[in-house]
Each structure stands twice: as structure tokens, then as C-alpha cells.
Phi, psi and omega in degrees: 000130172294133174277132169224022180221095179306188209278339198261319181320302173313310171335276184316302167313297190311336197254329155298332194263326182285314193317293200287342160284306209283274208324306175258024144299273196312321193243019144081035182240105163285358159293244260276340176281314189289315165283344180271345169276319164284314132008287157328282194290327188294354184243354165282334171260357210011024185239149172222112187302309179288358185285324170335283165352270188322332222031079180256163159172143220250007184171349188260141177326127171284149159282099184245000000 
């Protein structure tokens, strides 16, 4: 796996991904929990499946 989710990118994931588990924690929504985890793991992982497709990448050193 390629890193394809820069440094500011992870940030904004990482504080979206807590939000939406406190949120869906406190109020007993497994969407909304299950999405804040996957959320969550792309910026702990700094890779995003969906971004392949696109060729996206949003700040990490490409690898030669």
C-alpha cells in the first residue's frame, strides 16, 4: 500500500472519524459509528481505497 492521504488530510480525518464514533456512540447509531471507524482507520493508515480510482493523492512522497 501506497501512502496517498497527506498530513492535513489525515488531520481532518482523524477529528471526523472521532466526532462521528462519539456521536454514534452517545446516540446508538452503528452507521454512523462503522463510518467514523473506517474514516478513522484511512488516516491511521494514511491510505484510501477510494482515492486509487481517481489517482488522487493528497500530499505523500511518491515512492521510486
Amino acid at each position: 500500500m501506497k501512502c496517498n492521504v497527506g498530513k492535513i488530510d489525515r488531520v481532518v480525518r482523524a477529528v471526523i472519524g472521532i466526532g462521528a464514533l462519539a456521536y454514534g456512540i452517545t446516540n446508538s447509531n452503528i452507521v454512523v459509528d462503522v463510518i467514523g471507524g473506517i474514516v478513522l482507520l484511512t488516516a491511521i493508515l494514511g491510505w484510501c481505497p477510494l482515492y486509487i480510482p481517481f489517482k488522487i493523492n493528497t500530499g505523500c512522497r511518491s515512492e521510486s
